[in-house]
C-alpha positions in Angstrom: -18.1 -10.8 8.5 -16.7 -8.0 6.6 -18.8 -6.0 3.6 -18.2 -4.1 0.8 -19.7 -1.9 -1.8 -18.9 -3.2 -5.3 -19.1 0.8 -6.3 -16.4 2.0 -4.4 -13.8 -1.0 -5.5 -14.8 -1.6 -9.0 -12.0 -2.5 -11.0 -9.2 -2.5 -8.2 -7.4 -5.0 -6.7 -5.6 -3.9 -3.1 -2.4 -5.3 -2.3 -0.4 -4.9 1.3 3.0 -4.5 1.1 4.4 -6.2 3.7 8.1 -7.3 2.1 11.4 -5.4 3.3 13.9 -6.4 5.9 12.7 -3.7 8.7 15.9 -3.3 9.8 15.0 -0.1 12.0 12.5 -2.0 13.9 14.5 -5.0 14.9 12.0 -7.2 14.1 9.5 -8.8 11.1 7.1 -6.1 9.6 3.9 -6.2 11.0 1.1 -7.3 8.5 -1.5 -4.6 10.9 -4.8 -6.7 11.5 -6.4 -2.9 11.7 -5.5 -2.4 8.0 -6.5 -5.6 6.4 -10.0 -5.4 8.1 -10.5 -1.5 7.0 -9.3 -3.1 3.5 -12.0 -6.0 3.9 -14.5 -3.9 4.6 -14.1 -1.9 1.0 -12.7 -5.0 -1.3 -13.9 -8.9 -1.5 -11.3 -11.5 -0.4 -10.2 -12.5 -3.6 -9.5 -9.2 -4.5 -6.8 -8.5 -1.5 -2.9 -9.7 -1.7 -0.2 -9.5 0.6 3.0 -9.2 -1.2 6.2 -10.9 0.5 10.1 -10.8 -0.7 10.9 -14.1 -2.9 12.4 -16.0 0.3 10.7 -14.0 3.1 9.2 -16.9 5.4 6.0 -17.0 6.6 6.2 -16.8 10.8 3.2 -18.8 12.9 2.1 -14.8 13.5 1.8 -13.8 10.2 -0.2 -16.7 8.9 -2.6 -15.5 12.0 -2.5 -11.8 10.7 -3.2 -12.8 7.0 -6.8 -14.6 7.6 -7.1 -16.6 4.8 -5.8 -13.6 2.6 -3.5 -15.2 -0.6 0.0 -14.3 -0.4 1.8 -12.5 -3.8 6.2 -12.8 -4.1 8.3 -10.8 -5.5 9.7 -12.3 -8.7 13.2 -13.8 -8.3 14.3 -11.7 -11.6 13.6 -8.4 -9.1 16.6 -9.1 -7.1 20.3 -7.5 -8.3 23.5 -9.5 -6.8 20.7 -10.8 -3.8 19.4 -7.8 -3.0 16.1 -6.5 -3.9 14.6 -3.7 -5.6 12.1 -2.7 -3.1 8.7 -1.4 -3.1 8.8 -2.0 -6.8 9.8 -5.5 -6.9 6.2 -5.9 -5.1 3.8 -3.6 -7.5 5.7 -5.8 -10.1 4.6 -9.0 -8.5 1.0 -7.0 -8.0 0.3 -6.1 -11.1 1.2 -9.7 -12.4 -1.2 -11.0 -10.6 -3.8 -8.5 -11.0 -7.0 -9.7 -12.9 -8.5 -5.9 -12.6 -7.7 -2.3 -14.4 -5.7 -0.9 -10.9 -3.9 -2.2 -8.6 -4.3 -0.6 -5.2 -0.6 -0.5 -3.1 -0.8 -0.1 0.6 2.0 -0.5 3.1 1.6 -2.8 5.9 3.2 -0.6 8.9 0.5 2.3 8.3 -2.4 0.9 10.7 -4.5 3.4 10.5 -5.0 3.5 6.9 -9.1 4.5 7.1 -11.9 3.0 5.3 -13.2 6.7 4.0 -9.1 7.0 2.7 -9.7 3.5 0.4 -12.6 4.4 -0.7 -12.1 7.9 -1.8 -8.8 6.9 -3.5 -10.8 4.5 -5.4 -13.1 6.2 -6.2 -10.6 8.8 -8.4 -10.0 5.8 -11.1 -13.5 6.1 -12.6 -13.5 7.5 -15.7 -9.7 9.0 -15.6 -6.9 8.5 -18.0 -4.1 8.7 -15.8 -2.3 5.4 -15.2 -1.1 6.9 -11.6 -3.3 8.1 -8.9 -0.5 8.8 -5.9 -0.5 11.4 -2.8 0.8 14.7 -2.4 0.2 16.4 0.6 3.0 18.8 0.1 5.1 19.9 -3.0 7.8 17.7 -2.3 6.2 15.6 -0.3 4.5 12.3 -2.3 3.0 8.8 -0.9 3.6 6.2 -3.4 2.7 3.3 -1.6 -0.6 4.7 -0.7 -1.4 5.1 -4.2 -2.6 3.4 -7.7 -1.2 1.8 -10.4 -2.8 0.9 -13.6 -2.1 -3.0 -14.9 -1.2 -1.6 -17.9 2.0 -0.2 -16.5 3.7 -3.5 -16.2 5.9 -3.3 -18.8 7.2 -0.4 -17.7 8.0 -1.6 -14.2 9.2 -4.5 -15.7 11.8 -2.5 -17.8 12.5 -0.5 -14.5 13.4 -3.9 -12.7 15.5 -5.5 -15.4 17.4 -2.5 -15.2 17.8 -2.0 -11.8 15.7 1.1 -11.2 14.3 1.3 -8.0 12.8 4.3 -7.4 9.0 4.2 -8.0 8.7 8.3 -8.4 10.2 7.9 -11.8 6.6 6.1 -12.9 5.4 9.5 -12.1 7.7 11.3 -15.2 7.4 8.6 -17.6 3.4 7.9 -17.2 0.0 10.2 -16.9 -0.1 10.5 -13.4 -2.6 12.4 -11.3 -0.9 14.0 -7.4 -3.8 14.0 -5.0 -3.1 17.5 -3.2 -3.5 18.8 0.2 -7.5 20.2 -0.6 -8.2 17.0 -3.0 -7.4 14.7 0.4 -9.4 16.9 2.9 -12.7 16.0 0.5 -11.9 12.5 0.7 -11.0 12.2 4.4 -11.2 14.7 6.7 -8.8 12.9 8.6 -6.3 11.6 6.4 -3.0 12.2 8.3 -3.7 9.0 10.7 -3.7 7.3 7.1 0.1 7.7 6.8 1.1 7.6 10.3 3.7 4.7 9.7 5.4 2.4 12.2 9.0 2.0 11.4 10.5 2.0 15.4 9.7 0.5 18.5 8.6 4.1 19.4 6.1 4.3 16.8 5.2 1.0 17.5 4.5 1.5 21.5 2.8 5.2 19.9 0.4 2.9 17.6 0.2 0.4 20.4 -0.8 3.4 23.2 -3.6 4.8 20.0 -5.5 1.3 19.8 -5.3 0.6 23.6 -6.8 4.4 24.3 -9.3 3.9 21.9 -7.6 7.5 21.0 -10.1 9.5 18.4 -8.4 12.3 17.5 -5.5 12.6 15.1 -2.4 10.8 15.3 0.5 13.1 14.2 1.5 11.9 10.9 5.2 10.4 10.5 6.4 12.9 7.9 5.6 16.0 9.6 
């Protein structure tokens, strides 16, 4: 049975984002067993969501994959002429649903998302005021849907998707936002790149495949570099 310590997830609710058509991969999005149980073993059950498109079905595999774990959907208002509004449309749904101060946002094709990563995130919401705790391993380089959004931005995403803004960095210019740099990541996780090594191909997939198979303990090279 998976643990956690109430300390590290204290007022934040974690929520897999596992919508999106995944066009590139030719197939579903996985939801990755590896991440939800590194997520189960820092947050309760009832504190973990998967977020799904408004009409995204639900294969026999995916039910498998989700464990018991409740299922958010994207509002039907966050979808312009049928077509979503992306990553937002989920924090939207998120942070409606959220009964805590932050909402945690992780994607679902990033694995290798490690226990030391959630917990060190987490850990940067006590006692700030920022409304945004987000990634930035490089100056132009930022990892929103690793990040943190407080509940008490949901107006403002709901403005964002009733006007059909989709870009999630423009939280970052209109709200107190803290950018997680290069040094402030190597004291959380010494290993933090495997945390954003993403699968978006069947050759990251048969990469990710070759990692768990190997039982492969040093770095995985991180998508973005």
């Amino acid at each position: 049975m998976a643990s956690h310590n109430a300390d590290d997830s204290d007022g934040v609710t974690v929520m897999v984002l596992a919508g999106g058509r995944s066009t590139r991969m030719g197939r579903d999005k996985p939801t990755c067993v590896e991440l939800v149980e590194s997520v189960e073993r820092v947050f309760p059950k009832d504190r973990i969501f998967v977020s799904l498109g408004a009409g995204q079905p639900i294969s026999d595999d995916l039910d498998r994959q989700l464990r018991g774990i409740a299922v958010v959907r994207d509002r039907s208002e966050a979808s312009h002429n049928g077509v979503g509004v992306g990553p937002l449309g989920g924090i939207q749904a998120g942070l409606s649903r959220c009964q805590t101060p932050w909402l945690m946002v992780l994607p679902c094709d990033c694995p290798f998302v490690s226990e030391s990563f959630i917990r060190g995130i987490t850990r940067l919401t006590h006692g700030t005021q920022s409304k945004v705790i987000v990634p930035k391993p490089d100056s132009d380089l930022y990892e929103p849907l690793h990040a943190l959004y407080s509940r008490e931005l949901l107006p403002q995403v709901d403005s964002m998707v009733a006007t059909n803004h989709r870009r999630v960095y423009d939280l970052f210019d209109v709200s107190c936002t803290t950018f997680v740099d290069r040094p402030m990541l190597d004291s959380i996780d010494s290993a933090w790149e495997s945390s954003f090594f993403n699968i978006n191909t069947p050759s990251q997939l048969e990469a990710a495949q070759a990692h768990v198979a190997s039982n492969f303990t040093s770095k995985l090279p991180p998508s973005y570099h």
